[in-house]
C-alpha positions as CSV (number, residue, x, y, z in Angstrom):
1,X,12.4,-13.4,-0.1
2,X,12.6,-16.4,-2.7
3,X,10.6,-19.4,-2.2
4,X,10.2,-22.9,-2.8
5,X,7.5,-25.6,-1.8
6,X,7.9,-29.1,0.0
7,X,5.6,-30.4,-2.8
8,X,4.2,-29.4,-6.2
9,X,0.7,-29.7,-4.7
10,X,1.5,-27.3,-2.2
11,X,3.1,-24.9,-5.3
12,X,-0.1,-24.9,-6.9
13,X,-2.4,-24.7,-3.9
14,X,-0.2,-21.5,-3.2
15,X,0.5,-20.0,-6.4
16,X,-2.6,-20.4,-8.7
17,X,-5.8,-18.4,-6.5
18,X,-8.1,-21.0,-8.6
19,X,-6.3,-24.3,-7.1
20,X,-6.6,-22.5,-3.8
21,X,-10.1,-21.3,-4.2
22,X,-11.4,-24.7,-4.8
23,X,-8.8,-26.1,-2.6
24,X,-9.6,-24.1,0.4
25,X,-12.8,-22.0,-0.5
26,X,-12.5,-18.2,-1.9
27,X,-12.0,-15.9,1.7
28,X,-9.1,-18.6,2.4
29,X,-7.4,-18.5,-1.1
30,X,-7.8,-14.6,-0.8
31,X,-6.3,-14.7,2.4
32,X,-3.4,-17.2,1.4
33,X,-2.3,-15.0,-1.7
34,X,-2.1,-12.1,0.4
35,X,0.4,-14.1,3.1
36,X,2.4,-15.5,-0.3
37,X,3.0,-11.7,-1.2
38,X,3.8,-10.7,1.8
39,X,6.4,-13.4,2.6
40,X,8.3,-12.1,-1.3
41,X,8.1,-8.8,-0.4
42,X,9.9,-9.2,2.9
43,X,13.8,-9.3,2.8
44,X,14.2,-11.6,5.7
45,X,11.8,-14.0,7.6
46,X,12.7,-11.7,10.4
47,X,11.1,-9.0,8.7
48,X,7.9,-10.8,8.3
49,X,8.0,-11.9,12.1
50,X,8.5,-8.4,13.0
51,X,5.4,-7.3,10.7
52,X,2.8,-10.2,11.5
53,X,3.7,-10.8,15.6
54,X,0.7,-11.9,16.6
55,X,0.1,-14.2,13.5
56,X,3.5,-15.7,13.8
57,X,3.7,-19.1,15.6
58,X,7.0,-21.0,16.4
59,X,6.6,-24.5,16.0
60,X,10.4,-25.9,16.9
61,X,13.4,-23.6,16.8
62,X,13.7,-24.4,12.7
63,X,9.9,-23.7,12.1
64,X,7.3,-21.3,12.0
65,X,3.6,-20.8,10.4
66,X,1.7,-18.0,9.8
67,X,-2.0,-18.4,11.2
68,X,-4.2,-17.6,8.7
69,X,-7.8,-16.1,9.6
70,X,-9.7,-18.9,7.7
71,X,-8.5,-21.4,10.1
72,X,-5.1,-22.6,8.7
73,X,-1.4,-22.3,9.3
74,X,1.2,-21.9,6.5
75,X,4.1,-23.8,7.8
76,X,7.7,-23.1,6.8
77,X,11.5,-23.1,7.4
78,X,14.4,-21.6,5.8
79,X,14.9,-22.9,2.0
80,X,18.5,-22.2,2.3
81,X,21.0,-25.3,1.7
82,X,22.9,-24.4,5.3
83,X,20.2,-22.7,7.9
84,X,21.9,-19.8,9.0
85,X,22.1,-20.7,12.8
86,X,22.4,-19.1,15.9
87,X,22.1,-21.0,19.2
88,X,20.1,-24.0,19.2
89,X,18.0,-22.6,16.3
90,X,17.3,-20.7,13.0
91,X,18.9,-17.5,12.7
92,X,15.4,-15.8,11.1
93,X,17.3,-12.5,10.4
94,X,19.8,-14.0,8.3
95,X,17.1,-16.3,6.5
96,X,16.2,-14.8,3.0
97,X,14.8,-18.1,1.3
98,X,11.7,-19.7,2.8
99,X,10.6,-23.1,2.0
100,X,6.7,-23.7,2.8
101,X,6.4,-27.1,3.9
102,X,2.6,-27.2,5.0
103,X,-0.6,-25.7,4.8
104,X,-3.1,-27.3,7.9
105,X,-6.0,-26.6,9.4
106,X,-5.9,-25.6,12.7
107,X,-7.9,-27.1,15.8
108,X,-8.0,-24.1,18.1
């Protein structure tokens, strides 16, 4: 999938493993690189639900996150200019651009 970023912060935090390591601490930064390659290697968001079910979480019908083992969640939502719909949400099989919109800590 092709991606883009809600912020340049967030680009660099995801992009460049030293930002992230000193960002979020090495196991983390590890962690999120391995998520970020996984998200472009999928063709589809659907895909990536199918692979990661139990780390997938739906936050509203137009967003997900990934739960990351270091206590975060990588939010995101389709990067496309019209969301391939269908029904009241986002039609993740058709989505094939991903914008990442968050990376937060999560209170469990």
């Amino acid at each position: 999938m092709e991606l883009s970023f809600a912020t340049a912060a967030l680009r660099s935090i995801c992009e460049k493993r030293q930002k992230a390591s000193a960002a979020l601490g090495k196991v983390a930064a590890i962690e999120l690189a391995a998520r970020i390659a996984d998200l472009v290697a999928c063709e589809t968001a659907s895909e990536l639900i199918d692979l990661f079910p139990e780390d997938i979480v739906a936050l509203n019908p137009r967003e997900r996150a990934i739960r990351l083992r270091a206590g975060l969640e990588l939010r995101f939502c389709s990067g496309h200019v019209k969301t391939p719909t269908s029904g009241a949400g986002t039609d993740w099989s058709r989505v094939t651009r991903i914008k990442i919109i968050g990376l937060e800590t999560v209170d469990d």
